[in-house]
Each structure stands twice: as structure tokens, then as C-alpha cells.
PASEBA-1860 file (N, C-alpha, C; in nm, 3 decimals):
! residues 297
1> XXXXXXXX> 8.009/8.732/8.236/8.018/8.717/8.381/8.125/8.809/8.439 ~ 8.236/8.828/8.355/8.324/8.918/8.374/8.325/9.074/8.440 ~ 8.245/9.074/8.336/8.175/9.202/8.343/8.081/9.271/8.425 ~ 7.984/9.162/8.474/7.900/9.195/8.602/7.971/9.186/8.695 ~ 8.068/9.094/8.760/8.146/9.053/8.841/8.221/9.208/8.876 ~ 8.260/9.294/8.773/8.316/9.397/8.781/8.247/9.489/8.837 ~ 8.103/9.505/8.784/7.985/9.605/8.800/7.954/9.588/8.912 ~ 7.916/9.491/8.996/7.889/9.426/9.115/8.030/9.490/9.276
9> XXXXXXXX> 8.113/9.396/9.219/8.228/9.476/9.269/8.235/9.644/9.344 ~ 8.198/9.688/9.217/8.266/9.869/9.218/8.165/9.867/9.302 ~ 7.997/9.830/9.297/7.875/9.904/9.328/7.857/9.841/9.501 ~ 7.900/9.726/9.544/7.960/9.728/9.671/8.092/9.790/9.768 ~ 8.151/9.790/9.660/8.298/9.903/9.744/8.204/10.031/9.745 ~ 8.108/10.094/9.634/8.032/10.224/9.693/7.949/10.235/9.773 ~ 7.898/10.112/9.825/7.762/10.097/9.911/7.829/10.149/10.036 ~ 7.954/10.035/10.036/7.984/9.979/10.158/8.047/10.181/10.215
17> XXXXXXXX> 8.114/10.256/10.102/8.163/10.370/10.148/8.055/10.503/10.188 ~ 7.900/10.419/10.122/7.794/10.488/10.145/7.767/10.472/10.300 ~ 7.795/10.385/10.405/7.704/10.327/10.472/7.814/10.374/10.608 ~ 7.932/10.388/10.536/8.085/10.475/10.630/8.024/10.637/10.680 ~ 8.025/10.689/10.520/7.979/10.823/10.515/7.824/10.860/10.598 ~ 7.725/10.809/10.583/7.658/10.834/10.693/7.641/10.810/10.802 ~ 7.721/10.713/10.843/7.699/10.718/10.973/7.633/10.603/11.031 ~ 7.634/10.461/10.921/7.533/10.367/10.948/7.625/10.236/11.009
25> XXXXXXXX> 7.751/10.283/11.015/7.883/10.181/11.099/7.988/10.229/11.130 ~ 8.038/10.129/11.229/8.156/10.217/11.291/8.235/10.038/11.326 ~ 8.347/10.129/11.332/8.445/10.031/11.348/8.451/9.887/11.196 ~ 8.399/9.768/11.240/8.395/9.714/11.110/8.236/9.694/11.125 ~ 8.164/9.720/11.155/8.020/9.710/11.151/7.977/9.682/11.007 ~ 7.888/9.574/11.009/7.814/9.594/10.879/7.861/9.494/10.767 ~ 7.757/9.443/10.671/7.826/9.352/10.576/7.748/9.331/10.437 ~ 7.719/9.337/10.322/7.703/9.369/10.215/7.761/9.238/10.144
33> XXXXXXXX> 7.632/9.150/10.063/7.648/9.058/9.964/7.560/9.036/9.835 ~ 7.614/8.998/9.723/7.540/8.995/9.607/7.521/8.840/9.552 ~ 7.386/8.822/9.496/7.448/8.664/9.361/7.518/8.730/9.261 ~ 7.575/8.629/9.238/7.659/8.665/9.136/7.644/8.493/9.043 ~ 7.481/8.477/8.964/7.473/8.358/8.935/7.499/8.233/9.056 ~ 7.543/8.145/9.071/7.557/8.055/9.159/7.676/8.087/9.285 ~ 7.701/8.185/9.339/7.783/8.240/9.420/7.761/8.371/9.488 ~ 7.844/8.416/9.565/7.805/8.519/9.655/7.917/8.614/9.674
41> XXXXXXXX> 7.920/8.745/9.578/7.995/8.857/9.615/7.955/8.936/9.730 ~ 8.106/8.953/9.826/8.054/8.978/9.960/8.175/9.076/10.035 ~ 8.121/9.199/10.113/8.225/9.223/10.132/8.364/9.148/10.267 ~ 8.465/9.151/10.292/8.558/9.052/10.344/8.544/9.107/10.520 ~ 8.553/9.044/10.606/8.574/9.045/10.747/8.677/9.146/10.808 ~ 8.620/9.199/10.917/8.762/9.279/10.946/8.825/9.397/10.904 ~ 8.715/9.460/10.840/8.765/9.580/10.710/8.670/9.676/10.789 ~ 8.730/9.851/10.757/8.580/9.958/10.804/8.557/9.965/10.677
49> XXXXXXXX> 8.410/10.022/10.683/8.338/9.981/10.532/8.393/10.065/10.433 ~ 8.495/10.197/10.505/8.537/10.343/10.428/8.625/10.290/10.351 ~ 8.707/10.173/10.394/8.775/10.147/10.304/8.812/10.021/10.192 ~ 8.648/9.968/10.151/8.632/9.874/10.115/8.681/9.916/9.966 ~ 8.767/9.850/9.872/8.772/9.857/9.744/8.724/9.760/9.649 ~ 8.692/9.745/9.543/8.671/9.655/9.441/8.737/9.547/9.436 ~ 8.851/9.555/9.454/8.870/9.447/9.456/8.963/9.345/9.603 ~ 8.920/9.454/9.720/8.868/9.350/9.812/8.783/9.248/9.838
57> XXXXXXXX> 8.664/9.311/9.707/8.492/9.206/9.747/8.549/9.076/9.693 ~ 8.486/8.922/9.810/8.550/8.793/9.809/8.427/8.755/9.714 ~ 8.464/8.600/9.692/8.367/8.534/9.611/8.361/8.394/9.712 ~ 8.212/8.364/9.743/8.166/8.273/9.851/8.079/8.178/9.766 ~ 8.051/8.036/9.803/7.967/7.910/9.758/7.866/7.968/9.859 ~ 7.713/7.963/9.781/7.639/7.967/9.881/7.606/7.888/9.982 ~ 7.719/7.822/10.061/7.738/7.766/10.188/7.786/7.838/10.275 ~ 7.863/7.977/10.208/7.961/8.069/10.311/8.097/8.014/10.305
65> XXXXXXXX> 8.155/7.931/10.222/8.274/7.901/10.216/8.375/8.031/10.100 ~ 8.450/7.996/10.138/8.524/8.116/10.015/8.573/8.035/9.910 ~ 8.576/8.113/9.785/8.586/8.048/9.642/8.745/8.122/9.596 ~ 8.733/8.243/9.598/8.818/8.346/9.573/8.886/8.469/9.676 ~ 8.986/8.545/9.657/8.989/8.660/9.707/9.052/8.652/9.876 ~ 9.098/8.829/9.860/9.235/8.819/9.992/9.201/8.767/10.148 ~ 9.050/8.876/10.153/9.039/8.835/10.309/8.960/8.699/10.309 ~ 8.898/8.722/10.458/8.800/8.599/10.531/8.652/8.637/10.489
73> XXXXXXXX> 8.540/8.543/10.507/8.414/8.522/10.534/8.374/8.638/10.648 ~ 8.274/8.698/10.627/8.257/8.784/10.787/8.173/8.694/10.823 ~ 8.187/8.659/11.067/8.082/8.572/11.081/7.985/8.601/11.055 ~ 7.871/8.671/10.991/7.718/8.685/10.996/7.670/8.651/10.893 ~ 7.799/8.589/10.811/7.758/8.513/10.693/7.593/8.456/10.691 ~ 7.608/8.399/10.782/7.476/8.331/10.842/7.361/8.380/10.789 ~ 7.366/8.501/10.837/7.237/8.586/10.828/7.206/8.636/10.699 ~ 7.295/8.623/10.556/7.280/8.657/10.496/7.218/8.515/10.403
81> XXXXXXXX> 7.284/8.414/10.437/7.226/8.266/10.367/7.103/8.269/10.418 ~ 7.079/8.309/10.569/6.888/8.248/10.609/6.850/8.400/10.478 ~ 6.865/8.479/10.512/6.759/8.584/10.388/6.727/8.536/10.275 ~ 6.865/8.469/10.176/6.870/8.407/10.036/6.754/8.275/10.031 ~ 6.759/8.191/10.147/6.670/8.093/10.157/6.535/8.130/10.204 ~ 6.510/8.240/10.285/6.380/8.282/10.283/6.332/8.365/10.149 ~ 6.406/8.385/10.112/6.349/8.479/10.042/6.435/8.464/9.890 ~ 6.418/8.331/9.806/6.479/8.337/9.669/6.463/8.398/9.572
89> XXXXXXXX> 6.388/8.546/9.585/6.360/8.634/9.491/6.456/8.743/9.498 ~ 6.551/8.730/9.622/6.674/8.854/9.703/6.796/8.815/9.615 ~ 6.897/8.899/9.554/6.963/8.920/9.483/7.093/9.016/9.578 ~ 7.024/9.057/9.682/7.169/9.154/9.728/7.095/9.175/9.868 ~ 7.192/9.174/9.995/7.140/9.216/10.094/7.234/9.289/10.194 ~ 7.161/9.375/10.262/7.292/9.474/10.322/7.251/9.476/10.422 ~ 7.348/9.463/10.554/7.291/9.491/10.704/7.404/9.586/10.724 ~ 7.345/9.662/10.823/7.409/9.800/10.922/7.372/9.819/11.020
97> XXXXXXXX> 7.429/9.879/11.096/7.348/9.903/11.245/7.378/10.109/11.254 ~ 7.245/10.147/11.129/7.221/10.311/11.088/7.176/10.343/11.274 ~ 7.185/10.447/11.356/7.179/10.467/11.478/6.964/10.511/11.552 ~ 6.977/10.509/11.464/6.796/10.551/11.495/6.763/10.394/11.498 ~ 6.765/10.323/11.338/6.655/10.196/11.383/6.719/10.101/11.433 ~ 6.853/10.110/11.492/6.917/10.028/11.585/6.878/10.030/11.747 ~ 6.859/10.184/11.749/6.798/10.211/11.902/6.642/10.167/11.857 ~ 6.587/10.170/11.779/6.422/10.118/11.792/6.425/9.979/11.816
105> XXXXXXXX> 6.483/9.912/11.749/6.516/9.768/11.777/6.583/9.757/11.945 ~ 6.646/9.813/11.989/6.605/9.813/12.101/6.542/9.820/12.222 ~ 6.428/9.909/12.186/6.332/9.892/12.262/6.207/9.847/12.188 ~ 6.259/9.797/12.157/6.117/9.715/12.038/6.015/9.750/11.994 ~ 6.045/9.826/11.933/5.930/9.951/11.860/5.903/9.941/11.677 ~ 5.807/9.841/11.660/5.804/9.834/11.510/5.778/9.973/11.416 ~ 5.846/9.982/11.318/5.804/10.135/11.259/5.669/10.106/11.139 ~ 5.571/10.202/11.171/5.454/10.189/11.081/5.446/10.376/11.032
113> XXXXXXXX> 5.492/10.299/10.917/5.531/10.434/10.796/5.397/10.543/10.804 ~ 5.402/10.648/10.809/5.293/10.794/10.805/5.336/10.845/10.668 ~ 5.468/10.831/10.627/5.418/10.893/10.523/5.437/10.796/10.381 ~ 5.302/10.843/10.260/5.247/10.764/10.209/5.356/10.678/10.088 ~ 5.463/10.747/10.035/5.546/10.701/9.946/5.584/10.626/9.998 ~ 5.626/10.617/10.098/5.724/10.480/10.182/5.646/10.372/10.229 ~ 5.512/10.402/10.238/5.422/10.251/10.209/5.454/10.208/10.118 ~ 5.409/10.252/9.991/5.445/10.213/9.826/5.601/10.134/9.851
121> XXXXXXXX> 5.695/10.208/9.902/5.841/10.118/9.865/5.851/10.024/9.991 ~ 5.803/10.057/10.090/5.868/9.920/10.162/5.759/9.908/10.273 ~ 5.617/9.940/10.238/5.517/9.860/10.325/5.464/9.941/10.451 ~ 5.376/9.935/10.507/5.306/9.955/10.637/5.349/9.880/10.751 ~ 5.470/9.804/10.764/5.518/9.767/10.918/5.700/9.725/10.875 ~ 5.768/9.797/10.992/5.901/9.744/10.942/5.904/9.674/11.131 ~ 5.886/9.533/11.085/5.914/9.433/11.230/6.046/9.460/11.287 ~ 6.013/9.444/11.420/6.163/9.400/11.537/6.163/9.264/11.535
129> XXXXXXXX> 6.265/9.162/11.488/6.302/9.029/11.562/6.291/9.065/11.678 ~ 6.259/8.923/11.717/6.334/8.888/11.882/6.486/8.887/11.882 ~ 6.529/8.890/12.023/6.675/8.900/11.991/6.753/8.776/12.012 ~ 6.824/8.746/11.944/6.952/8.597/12.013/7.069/8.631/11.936 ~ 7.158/8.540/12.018/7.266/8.599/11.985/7.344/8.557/11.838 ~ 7.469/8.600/11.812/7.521/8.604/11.723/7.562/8.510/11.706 ~ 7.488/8.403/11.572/7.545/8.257/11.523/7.431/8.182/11.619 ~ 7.335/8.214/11.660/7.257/8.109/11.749/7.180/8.054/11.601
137> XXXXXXXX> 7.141/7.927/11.675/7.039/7.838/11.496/6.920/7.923/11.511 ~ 6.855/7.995/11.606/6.717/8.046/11.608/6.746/8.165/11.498 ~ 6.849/8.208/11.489/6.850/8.333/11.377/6.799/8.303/11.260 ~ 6.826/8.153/11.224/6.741/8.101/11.097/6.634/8.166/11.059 ~ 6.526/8.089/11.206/6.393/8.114/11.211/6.362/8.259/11.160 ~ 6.419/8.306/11.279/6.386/8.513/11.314/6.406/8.540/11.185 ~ 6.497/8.543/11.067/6.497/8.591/10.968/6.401/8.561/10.852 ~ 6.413/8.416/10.894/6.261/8.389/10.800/6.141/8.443/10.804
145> XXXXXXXX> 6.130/8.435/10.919/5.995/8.475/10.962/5.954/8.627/10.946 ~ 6.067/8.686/10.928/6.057/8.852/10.964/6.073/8.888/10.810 ~ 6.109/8.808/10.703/6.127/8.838/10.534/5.975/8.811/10.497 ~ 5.879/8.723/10.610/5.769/8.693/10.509/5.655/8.806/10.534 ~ 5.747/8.922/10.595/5.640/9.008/10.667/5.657/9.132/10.573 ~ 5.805/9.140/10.578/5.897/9.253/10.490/6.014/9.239/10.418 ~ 6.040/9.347/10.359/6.162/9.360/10.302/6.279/9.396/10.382 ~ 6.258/9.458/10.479/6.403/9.510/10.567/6.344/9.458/10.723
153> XXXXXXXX> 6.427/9.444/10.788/6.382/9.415/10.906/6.495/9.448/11.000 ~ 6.405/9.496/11.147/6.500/9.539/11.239/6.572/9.396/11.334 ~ 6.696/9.401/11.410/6.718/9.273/11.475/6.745/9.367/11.592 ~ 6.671/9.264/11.681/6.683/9.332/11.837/6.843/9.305/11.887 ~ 6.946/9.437/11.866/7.069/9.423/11.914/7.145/9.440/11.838 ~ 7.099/9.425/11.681/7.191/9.370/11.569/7.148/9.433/11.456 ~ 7.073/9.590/11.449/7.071/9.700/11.375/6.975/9.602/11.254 ~ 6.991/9.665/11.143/6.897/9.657/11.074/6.928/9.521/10.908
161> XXXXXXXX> 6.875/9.466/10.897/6.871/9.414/10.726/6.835/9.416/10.610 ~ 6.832/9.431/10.508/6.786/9.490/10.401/6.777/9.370/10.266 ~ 6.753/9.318/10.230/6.674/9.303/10.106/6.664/9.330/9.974 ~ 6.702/9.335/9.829/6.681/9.384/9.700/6.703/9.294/9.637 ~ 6.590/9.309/9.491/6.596/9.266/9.390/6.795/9.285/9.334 ~ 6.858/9.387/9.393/6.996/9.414/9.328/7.008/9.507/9.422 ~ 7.183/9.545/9.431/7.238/9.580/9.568/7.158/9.697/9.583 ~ 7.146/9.804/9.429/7.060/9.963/9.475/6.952/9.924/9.560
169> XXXXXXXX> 6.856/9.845/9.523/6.738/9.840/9.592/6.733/9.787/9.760 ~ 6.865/9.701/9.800/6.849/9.650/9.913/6.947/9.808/9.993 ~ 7.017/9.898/9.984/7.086/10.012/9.989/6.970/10.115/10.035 ~ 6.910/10.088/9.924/6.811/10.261/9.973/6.682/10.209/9.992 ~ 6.649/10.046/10.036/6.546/10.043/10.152/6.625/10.053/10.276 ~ 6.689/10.015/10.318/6.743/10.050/10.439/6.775/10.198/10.489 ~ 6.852/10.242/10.391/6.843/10.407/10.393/6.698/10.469/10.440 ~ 6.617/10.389/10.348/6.480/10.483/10.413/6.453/10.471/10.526
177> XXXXXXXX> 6.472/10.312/10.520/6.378/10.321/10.726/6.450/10.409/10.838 ~ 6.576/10.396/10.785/6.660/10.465/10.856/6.645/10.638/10.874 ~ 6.548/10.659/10.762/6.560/10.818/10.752/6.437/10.831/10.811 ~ 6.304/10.731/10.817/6.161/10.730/10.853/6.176/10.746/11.027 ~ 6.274/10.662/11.046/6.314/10.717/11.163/6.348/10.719/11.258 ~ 6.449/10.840/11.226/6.498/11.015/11.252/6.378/11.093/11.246 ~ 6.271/11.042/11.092/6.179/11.151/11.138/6.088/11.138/11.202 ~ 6.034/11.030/11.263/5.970/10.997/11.360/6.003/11.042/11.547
185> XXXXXXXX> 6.183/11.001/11.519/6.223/11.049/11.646/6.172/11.182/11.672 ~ 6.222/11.302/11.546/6.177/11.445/11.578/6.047/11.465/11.586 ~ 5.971/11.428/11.529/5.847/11.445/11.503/5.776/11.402/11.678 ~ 5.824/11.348/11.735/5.826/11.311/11.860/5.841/11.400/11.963 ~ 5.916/11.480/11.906/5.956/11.616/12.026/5.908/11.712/11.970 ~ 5.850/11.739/11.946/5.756/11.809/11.870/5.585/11.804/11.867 ~ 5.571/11.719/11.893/5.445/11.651/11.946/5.395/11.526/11.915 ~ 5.226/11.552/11.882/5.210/11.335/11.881/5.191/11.361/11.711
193> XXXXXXXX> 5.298/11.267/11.670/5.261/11.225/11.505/5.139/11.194/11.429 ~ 5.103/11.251/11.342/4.965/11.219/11.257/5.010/11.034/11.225 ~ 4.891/11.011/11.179/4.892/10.841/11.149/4.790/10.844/11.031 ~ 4.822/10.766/10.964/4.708/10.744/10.817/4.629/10.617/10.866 ~ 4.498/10.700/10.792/4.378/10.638/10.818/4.339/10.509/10.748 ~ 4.314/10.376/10.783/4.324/10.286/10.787/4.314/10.264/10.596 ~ 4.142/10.349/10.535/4.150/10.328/10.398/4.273/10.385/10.311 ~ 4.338/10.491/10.387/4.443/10.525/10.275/4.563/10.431/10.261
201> XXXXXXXX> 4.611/10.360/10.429/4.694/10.245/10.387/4.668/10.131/10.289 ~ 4.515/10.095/10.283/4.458/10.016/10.197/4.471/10.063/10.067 ~ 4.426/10.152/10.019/4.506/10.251/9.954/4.648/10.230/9.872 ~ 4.717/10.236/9.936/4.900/10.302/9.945/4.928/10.109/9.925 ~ 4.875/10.015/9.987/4.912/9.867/9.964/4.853/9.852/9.883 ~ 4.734/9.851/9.829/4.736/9.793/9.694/4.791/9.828/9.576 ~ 4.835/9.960/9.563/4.925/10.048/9.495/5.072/9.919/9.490 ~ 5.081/9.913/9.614/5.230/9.868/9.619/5.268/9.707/9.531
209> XXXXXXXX> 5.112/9.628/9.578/5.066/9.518/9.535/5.068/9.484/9.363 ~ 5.003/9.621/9.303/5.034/9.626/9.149/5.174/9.635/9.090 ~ 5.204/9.685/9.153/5.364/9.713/9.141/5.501/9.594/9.144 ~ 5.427/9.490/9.204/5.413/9.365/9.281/5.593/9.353/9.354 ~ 5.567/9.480/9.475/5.608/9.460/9.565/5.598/9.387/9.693 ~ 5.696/9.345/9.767/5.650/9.303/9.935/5.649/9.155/9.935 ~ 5.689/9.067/9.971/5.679/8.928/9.994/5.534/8.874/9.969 ~ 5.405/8.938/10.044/5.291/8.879/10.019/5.243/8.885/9.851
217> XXXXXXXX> 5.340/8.984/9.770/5.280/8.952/9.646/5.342/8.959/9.535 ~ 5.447/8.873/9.594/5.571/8.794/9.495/5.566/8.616/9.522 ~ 5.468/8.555/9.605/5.455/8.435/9.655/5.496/8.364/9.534 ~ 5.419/8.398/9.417/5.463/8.326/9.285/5.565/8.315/9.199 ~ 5.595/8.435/9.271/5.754/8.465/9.170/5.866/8.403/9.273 ~ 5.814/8.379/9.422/5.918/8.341/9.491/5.904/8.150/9.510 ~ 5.763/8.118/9.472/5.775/7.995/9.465/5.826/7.951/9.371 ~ 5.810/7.972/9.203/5.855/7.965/9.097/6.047/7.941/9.155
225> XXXXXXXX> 6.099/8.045/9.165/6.223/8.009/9.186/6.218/7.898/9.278 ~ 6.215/7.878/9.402/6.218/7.752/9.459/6.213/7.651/9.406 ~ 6.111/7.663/9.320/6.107/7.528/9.260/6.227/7.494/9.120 ~ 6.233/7.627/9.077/6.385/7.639/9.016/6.486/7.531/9.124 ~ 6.529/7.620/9.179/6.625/7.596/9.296/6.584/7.422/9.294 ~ 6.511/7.387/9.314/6.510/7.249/9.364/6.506/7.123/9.247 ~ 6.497/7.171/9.108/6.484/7.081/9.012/6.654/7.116/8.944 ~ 6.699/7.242/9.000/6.896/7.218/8.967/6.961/7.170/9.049
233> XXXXXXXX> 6.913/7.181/9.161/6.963/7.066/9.284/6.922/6.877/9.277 ~ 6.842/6.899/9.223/6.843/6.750/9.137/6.912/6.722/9.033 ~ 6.920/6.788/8.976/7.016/6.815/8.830/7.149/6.739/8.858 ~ 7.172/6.832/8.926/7.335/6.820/9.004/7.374/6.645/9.066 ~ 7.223/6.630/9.149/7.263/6.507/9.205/7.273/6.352/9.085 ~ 7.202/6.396/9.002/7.123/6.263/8.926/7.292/6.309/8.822 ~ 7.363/6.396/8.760/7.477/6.418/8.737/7.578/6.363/8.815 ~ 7.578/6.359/8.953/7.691/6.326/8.986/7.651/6.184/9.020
241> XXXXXXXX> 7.550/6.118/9.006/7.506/5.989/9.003/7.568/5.904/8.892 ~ 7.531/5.936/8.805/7.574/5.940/8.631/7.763/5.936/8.656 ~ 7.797/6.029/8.696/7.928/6.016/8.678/8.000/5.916/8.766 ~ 7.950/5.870/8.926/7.994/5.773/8.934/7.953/5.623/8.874 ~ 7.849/5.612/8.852/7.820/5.512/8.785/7.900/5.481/8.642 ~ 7.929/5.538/8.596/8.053/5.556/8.478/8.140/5.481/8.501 ~ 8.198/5.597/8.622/8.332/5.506/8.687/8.314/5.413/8.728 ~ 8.268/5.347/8.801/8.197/5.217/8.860/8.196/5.110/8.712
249> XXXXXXXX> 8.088/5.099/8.633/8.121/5.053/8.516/8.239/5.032/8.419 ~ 8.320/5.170/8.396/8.471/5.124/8.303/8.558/5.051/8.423 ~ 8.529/5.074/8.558/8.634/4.989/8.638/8.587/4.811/8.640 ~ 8.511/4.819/8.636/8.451/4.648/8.618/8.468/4.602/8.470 ~ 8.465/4.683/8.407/8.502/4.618/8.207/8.654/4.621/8.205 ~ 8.771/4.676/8.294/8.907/4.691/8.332/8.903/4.566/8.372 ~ 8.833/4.507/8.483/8.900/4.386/8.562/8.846/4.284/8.452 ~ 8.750/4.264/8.409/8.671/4.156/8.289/8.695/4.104/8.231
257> XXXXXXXX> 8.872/4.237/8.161/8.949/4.172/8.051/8.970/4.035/8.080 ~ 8.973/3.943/7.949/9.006/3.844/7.927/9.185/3.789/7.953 ~ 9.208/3.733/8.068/9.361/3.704/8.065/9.379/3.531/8.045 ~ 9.266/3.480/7.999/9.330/3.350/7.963/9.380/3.315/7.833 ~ 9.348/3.389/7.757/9.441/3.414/7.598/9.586/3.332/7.600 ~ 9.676/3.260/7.526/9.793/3.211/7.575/9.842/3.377/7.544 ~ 9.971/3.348/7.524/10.058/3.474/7.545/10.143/3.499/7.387 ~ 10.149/3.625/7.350/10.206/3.646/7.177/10.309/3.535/7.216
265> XXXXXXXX> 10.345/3.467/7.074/10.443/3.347/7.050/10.543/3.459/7.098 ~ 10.585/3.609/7.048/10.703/3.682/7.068/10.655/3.792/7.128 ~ 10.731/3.741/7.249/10.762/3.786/7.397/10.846/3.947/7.352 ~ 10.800/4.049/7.421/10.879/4.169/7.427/11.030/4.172/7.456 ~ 11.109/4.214/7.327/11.253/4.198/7.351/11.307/4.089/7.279 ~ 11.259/3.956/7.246/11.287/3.836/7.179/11.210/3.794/7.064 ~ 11.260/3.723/6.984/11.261/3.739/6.878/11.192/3.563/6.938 ~ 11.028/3.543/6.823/10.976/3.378/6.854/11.061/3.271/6.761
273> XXXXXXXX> 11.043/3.154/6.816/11.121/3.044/6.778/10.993/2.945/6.691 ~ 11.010/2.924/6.544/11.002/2.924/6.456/11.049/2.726/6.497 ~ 10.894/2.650/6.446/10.939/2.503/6.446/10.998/2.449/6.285 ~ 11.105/2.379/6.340/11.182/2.331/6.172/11.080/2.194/6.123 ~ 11.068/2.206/5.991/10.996/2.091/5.969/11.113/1.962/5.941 ~ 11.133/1.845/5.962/11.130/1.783/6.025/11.259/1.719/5.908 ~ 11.199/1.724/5.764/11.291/1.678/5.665/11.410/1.785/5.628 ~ 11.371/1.865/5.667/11.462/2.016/5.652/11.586/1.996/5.758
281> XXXXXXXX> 11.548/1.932/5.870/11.627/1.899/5.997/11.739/1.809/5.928 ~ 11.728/1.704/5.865/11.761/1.611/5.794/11.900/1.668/5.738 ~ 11.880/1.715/5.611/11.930/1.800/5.556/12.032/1.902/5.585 ~ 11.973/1.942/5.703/12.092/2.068/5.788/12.190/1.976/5.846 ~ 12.180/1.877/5.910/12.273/1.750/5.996/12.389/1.719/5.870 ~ 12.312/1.646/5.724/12.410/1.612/5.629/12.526/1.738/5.596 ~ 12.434/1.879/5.559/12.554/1.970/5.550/12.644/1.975/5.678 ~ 12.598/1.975/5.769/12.692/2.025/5.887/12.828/1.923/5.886
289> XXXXXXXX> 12.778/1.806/5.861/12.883/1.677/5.825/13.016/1.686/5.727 ~ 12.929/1.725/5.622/12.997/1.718/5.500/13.115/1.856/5.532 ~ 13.061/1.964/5.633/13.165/2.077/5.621/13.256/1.997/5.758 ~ 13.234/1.922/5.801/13.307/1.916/5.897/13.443/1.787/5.846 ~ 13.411/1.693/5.750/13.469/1.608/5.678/13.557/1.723/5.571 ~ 13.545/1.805/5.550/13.579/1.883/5.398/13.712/1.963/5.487 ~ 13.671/2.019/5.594/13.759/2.086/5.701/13.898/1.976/5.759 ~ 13.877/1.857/5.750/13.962/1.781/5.792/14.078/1.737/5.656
297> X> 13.997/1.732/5.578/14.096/1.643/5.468/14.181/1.783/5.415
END
């Protein structure tokens, strides 16, 4: 665990200096988290991403509470727990607000990929949420709803999210849409963009399907975990059932003890008193006499 914990680490302090260097945040924009087994390596609040190091990245309960480490929780924590729960097959997820599909998300313009490799990696529609604001409960929804469509998704206001089996993969889907477009923007001034013809997307998705990319054809691999998820969450409870019931039990066999027992003949500190038999008594009286007659004469 050590050891990934390390690997994990370095490969978010590089994301996060990846995402500086192009141009995909400014100021502290942006936030980057991993599992790390039952927890969440994440980068800390309040930081520009240029200068995120290894061992700034915090360690979070997947509640968003902090476990470890210097800084705070960033608020959009949020948004990164609704992805993990929509989507329990996600392992690392990165949001940015890259400047092209931040302005598309603003005017609400879903991107439908032309060219054919980028069907294969991340599908024939990259959705716009609706927009609400930051920390509203509807973000739940919007994220759910927008993971069962895709892997990255745009947020109206709130730049883009990303998705991976592991941090590379949630990194350079976002990178792409982000690069799809720029080239869409140019391709725009330039004239009207070619579009692929309906059989070659059919095409280019079932390709993607064997591969068994895309939410629609991981259903099994993503129910399977759920149902993971929900038979260790029983685990846990019927465990901590068990353990109070324990306690509950040795505290009732504590009170149970028997205290009507009389009490040791010898009392702590004193020495017990020993009954004289009766002719022996006799006997001790005559000596005591005889020394007391012997003392006089």
C-alpha cells in the first residue's frame, strides 16, 4: 500500500503540473482524486496546481472527510463522491476548467467527435450538464446522469470532468476533448466541418464496445462492483453489530457475579481467627495459673 500510495502521489503532483502547464487552470482552479483501496488521494484546497507536490496530496474517507495530510478538503469534493457513486468502475477523476470546453459548456454545445479515433476512446457525444450552482444537492443528479451517457462531461459554468479506470486515463480523456475542441473551434473559421456518416459511427462504437469501453458497456462490470460495495457495507455493519453485542454480553456476566458468597475467613491485611477447641481452653487457664502462683512465691 506503501508503495502505490507513493506512485499515486508523484502521478497527481504531475497531472496536477500538467493541467498548470497547459493552460487548463488558473489561479487554484481545478481538483484531481484517486482510490487508494478504501480512501481518496486528493489534491488539497487553496493550492495553484503548478505547485502541487507529492507530498501535499491529502488522504480523504470516502465521505470527504480528511484522514491525513497538511492542507484542507477542496469544496467540490462533492463532485467527485457523486462520480465514484455513479460510476463504481472510476478509480481517478480530474476536473479543470481547459478554456475551449469551458466556453462550450457555456453556450451549451454538446461535442460530437468527427474524428474517428476519439469515438473509439471516449464516444460519439461529450454532454453539457445543466447548470447549478456550487454545492447545490441537484449536482448529485447532473453528475449521475451525465456518467451514464459518458466518460467526461462538460458542466455548464464549471469546465469540464473526467473519469478513469486510473489517474492516466481520466488525464488524457479530458485532454482530448479539450483538444477536439480547439479543433472544432478552428475548423469553424475555416468553414462548415465534415461529420461522419451515421454507419461509420456505428462502426467506430462497436469497435469501442469490444474494447468494453463507455458506461453502456461496462453495466456488468459496474453492477458487479455495486454489489461488491454493498455486501462490504454489510460486512461492516453485521461486524459492528457483533462487537457491540460482545460488549453488551461481558457487561451483564460483570454484574451476574455472584456476591452472596460469605466473605474469605481472612480479610486483606489480617490474619483469621482460628476457634480453640474447648478442652485445650481448659488447659491454657491451668497454665496461666500455675505461672502466676510460681511468680508470687
Amino acid at each position: 500500500m506503501g508503495s502505490r500510495r507513493s506512485y499515486l502521489s508523484n502521478l497527481i503532483a504531475e497531472i496536477s503540473q500538467k493541467l498548470d502547464h497547459k493552460g487548463f487552470t488558473a489561479n487554484h482552479d481545478g481538483n484531481i482524486s484517486a482510490r487508494l483501496d478504501d480512501v481518496l488521494l486528493a489534491t488539497p484546497t487553496s493550492e495553484s496546481k503548478a505547485s502541487i507536490k507529492p507530498e501535499m496530496v491529502i488522504t480523504l474517507d470516502m465521505e470527504g472527510k480528511k484522514i491525513e495530510g497538511i492542507g484542507r478538503p477542496f469544496s467540490e469534493i462533492k463532485l467527485h463522491l457523486s462520480a465514484y457513486r455513479a460510476r463504481p468502475d472510476a478509480n481517478a477523476v480530474v476536473h479543470a476548467h481547459p478554456p475551449f470546453v469551458t466556453a462550450r459548456g457555456l453556450v451549451n454545445q454538446p461535442i460530437y467527435p468527427a474524428l474517428p479515433e476519439a469515438i473509439v476512446s471516449i464516444g460519439d457525444c461529450i454532454p453539457v450538464t445543466p447548470f447549478a450552482m456550487p454545492g447545490a444537492p441537484e449536482n448529485d443528479k447532473l453528475i449521475h446522469d451525465g456518467l451514464q451517457i459518458a466518460d467526461v462531461i462538460m458542466m455548464t459554468g464549471n469546465g469540464i470532468l473526467a473519469i478513469g479506470d486510473d489517474l492516466e486515463q481520466a488525464w488524457l480523456r479530458l485532454e482530448l476533448v479539450e483538444h477536439l475542441a480547439k479543433i472544432e473551434y478552428y475548423a469553424m473559421q475555416m468553414g462548415q466541418p465534415m461529420t461522419l456518416a451515421q454507419e461509420h459511427r456505428d462502426t467506430l462504437l462497436k469497435k469501442r464496445a469490444s474494447i468494453g469501453l463507455g458506461p453502456q458497456n461496462r453495466q456488468e462490470k459496474i453492477a458487479a462492483l455495486q454489489e461488491k460495495a454493498l455486501r462490504e457495507k454489510e460486512a461492516r455493519q453485521q461486524w459492528k453489530e457483533e462487537l457491540h453485542q460482545q460488549a453488551k454480553t461481558q457487561k451483564q456476566e460483570t454484574k451476574s457475579v455472584d456476591t452472596t458468597q460469605p466473605p474469605s475467613p481472612k480479610a486483606a491485611g489480617t490474619e483469621a481467627s482460628v476457634p480453640i477447641d474447648p478442652t485445650r481452653l481448659e488447659e491454657l487457664v491451668l497454665d496461666e495459673v500455675k505461672k502466676i502462683f510460681q511468680g508470687n512465691s
